[in-house]
C-alpha positions in Angstrom: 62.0 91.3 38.8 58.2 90.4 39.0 57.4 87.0 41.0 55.1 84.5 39.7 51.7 84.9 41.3 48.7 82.5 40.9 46.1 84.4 38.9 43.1 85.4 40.3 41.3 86.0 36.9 38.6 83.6 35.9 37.4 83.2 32.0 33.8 81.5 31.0 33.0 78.7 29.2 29.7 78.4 28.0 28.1 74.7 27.1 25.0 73.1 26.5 24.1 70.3 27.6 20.9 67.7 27.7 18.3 67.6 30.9 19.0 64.3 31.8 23.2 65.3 31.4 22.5 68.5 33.6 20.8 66.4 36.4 22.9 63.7 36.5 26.0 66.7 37.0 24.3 68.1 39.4 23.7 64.8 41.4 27.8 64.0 41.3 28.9 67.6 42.0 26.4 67.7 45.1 28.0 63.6 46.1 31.5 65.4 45.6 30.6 68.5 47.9 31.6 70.5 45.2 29.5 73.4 42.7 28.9 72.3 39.2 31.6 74.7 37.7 33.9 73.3 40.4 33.7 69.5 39.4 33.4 70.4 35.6 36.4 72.1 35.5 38.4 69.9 37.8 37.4 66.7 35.2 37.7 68.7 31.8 41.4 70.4 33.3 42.7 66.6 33.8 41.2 65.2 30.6 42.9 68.1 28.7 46.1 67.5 30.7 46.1 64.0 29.7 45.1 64.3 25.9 48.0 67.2 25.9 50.5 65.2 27.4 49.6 61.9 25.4 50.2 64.2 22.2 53.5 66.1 23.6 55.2 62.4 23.9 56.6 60.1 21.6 57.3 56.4 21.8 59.9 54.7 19.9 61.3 50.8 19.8 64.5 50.2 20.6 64.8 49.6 16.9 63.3 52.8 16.0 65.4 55.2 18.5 68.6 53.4 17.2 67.8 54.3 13.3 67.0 57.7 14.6 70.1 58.4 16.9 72.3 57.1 13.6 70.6 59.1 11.5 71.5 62.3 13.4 75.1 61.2 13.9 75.7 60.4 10.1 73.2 62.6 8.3 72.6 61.9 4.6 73.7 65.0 1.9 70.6 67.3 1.1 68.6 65.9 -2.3 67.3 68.3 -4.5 63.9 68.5 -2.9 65.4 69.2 0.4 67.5 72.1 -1.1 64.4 73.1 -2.8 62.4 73.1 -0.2 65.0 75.1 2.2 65.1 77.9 -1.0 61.2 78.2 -0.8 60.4 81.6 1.2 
């Protein structure tokens, strides 16, 4: 059985970007003590983390997550758009 291994491929992403944007990059990648690729990719990775993970979660009320627990305990009979629907290939 094959063991996870970190991968030591890389893939590009190509961008464009204003003068005054490219400088000011530069000057926080060389505060950091990092390469430009280095502190791009470490910010973009978390913002994409977070906007993933904000969309992966919901958030119910009380209220809410009560009506939704009941319905799933005592679910209503299939209408006819439902049994439609479920016929549709």
């Amino acid at each position: 059985m094959p063991t996870a291994r970190p991968s030591t491929e890389s893939a590009r992403i190509n961008l464009r970007t204003s003068p005054e944007a490219k400088a000011l990059i530069e000057r926080a990648a060389a505060l950091m003590g990092t390469t430009v690729s280095g502190l791009m990719v470490q910010n973009a990775y978390e913002a994409a983390r977070r906007i993933v993970a904000d969309n992966a979660t919901l958030v119910l009320s009380q209220q809410a997550f009560a009506a939704f627990v009941a319905a799933g305990e005592d679910p209503s009979e299939p209408n006819e758009a439902l049994c439609a629907l479920i016929a549709r290939r």
